[in-house]
N, C-alpha and C positions, 0 to 999 in steps of 0.2 A: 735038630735043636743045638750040636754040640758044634755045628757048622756056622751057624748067625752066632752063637754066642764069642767062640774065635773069632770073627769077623769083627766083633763089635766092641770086645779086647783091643785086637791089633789099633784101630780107628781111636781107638782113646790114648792106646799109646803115640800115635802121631800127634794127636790133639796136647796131648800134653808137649810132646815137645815142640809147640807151637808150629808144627806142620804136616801136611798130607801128600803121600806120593802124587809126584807129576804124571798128568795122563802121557801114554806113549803117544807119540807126534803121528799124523796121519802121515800113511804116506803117500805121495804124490799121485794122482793118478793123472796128470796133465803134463805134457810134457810143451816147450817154449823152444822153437827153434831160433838160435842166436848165429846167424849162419856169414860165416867169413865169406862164402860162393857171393853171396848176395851184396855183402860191404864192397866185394871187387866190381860185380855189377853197378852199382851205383856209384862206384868213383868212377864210370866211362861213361855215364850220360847227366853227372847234377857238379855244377861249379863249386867252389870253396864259398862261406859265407866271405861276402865283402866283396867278390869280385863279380867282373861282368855284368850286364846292364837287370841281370836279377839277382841279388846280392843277397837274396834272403836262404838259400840253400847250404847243406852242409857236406858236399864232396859226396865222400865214401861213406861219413858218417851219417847220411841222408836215411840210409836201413834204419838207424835207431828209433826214428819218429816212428818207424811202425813196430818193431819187435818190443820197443820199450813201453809202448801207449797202450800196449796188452799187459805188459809185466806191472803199470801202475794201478789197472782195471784189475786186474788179480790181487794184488798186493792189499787194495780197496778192499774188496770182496772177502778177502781173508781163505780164498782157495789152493791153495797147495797146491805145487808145481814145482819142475827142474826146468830148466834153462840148459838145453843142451848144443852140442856144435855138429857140425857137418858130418863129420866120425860116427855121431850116433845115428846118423839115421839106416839103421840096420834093420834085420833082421832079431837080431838078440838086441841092439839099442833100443828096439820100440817095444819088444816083450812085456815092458812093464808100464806102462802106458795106457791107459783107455782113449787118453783124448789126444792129440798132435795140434796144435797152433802152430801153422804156414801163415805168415804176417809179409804178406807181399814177397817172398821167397822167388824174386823171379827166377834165378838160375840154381837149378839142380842138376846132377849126373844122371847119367841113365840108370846107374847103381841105385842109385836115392828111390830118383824115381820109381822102378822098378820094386824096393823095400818095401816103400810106404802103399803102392797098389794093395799087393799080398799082405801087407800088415790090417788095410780097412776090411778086403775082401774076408780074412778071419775073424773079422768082428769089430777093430779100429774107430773110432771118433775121429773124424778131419773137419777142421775148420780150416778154411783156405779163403784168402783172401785176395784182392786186385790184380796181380802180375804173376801170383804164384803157380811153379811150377811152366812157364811158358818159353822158358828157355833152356835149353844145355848146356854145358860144359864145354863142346867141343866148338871148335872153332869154325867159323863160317865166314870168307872175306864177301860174301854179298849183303852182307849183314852190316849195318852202322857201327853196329858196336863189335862186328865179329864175330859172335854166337851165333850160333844155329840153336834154331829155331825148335822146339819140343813138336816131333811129328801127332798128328793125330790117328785117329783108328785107335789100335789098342796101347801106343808106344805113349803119346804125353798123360800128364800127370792131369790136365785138365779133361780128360776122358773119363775120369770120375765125376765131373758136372757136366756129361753128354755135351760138351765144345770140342767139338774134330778138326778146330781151323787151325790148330797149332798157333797160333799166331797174337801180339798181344796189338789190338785197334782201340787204341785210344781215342777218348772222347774230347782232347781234346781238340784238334784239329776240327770240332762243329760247334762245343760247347765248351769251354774250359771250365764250369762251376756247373755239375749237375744235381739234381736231388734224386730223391727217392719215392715212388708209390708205393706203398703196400698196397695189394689185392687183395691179403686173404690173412686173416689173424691168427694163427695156429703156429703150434712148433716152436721156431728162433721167435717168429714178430707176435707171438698172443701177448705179451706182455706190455705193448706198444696201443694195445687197442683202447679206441676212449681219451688217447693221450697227444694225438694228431690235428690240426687242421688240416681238411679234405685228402685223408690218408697222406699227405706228403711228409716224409722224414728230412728235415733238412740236412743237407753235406755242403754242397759248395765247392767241390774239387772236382779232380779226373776222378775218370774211372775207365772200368774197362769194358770194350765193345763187344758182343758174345753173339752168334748165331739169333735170328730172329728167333721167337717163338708167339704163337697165338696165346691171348692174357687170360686161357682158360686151362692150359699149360699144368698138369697135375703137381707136376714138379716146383713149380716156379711161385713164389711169396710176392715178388715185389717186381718191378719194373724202372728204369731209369727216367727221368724227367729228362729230357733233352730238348732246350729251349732253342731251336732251330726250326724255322716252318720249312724247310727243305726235307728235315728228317722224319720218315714218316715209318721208318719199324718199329714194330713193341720189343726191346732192348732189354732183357733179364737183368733184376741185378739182385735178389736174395733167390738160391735155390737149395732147395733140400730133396738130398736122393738115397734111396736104398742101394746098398752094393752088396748083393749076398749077404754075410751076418754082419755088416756096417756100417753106418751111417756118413752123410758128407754134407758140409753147407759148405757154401760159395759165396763169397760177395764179390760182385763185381767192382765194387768201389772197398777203401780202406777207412770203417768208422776210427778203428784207434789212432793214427794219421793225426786226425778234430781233437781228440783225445790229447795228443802229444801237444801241439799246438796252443790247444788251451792251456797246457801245463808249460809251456814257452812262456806266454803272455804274463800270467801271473807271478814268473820268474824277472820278467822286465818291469812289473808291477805289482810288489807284494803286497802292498796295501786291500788290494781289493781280493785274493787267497778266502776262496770260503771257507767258512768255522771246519766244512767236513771233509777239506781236502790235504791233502799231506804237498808237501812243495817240491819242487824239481830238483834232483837229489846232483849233489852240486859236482859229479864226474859225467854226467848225463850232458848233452850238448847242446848248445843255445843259439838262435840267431835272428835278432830283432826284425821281423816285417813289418814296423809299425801299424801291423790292423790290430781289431778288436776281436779278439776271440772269447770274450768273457760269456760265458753260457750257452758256446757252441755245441758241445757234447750232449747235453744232459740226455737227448733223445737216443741218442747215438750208442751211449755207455748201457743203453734201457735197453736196446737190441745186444748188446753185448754182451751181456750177462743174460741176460733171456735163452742167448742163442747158447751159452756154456753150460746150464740148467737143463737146455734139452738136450743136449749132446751127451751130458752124464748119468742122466734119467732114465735115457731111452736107449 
């Protein structure tokens, strides 16, 4: 009794002085890799905006569209998060962590690599997306860009979504615009269900090409659309795997990419900025493709958060 009435003392005295202690701030349990490895990757295969006969690219700054098209979905969301660099991805840097966002991360060290295995294996949340983790650090001259290649078996990073080809097969050399089936509503895609025309989630971009699998696949949520009558594999592109006490989703494609893009466009055309979106925060990079991306995402961002929801639940 003499415990609520102190309580209820204290609370009058804040009230009177026309305030109430601030709650202590959560802290983050997601971490946001902002990764310089991956800025240098992408300044050796995407042109400067304006130049070359596809002028809509942004060099080096090209990583942003993906690392930052998650930092906006968060931001949205109101989920708490760090934004960390390459340095952190340790041992002691992910300790504090339950979730890890890989946002097209193609090139990691074997160090990295190696971290974040042992980091899911003890229990870890990984979200990994399109290109991530499929390349190394070290240098490879048979290689376009030089890099070698992230072995399979037990060494690359995508051996956490059972892909042993080390290798990143782009879709687009068959399909440059692919979409999305979902097979099965649960986990990342329950959120999605009811919300589709004939399962298809639209993207419209690359994506990445992964080992076949049969579409009854225990693992495997979704399937790539690949509008080519040549190509006749069932092509994974949402998967979710146990790793000892961890969890992993995969997307073979990049929704936040759609994300970023829409948040381009309404940057080139504020007018049309829905009432519930916040605008392209003006150090974030720009570069006009003249298409229409107005309402690209909505499905997109549906999976996105769907898929953060199970990752932090479960």
């Amino acid at each position: 009794m003499k415990k609520v009435l102190l309580l209820t003392v204290v609370a009058a005295l804040f009230l009177a002085a026309g305030a109430m202690p601030s709650p202590v701030p959560a802290e983050p349990q997601i971490a946001l890799l902002d990764s310089h490895n991956t800025r240098v990757f992408m300044g050796k295969h995407y042109p400067e905006c304006g130049t070359t006969n596809k002028p809509y690219y942004l060099g080096a700054d090209e990583y942003q569209r993906y690392f930052r098209g998650w930092q906006w979905v968060l931001d949205k969301e109101g989920l708490p998060y760090r934004i960390i660099v390459d340095d952190d991805v340790t041992a002691a840097g992910l300790a504090d962590f339950n979730l890890l966002i890989l946002s097209n991360d193609a090139s990691l060290s074997d160090d990295q690599t190696k971290a974040i295995q042992k980091w899911v294996i003890a229990g870890g949340r990984l979200l990994a997306t399109f290109g991530s983790g499929y390349k190394s650090l070290a240098s490879d001259p048979r290689q376009i860009d030089g890099l070698k290649a992230q072995e399979g078996g037990t060494f690359g990073l995508h051996q956490l979504w059972h892909d042993p080809v080390g290798k990143i097969f782009s879709t687009l050399w068959i399909d440059s615009g692919v979409d999305v089936n979902i097979t099965r509503y649960e986990g990342p895609t329950e959120d999605l269900k009811g919300k589709l025309i004939n399962n298809v989630l639209g993207y419209g971009a690359e994506a990445n090409l992964l080992i076949q699998r049969p579409i009854s696949h225990k693992d495997v949520l979704a399937f790539l659309v690949i509008d080519n009558p040549d190509w006749k594999s069932t092509t994974p592109a949402i998967i979710a795997t146990k790793q000892s006490k961890g969890l992993v989703v995969y997307f073979a494609f990049a929704p936040e990419y759609i994300v970023y893009k829409e948040l381009e466009y309404y940057h080139f055309h504020p007018a049309q900025l829905p009432e519930d979106w916040t605008a392209l925060p003006a150090d974030w990079p720009s570069c006009d493709d003249t298409q229409n991306w107005s309402g690209r995402s909505a499905d997109l961002r549906t999976l996105m958060v769907g898929t953060l929801n199970y990752l932090l639940n479960n």
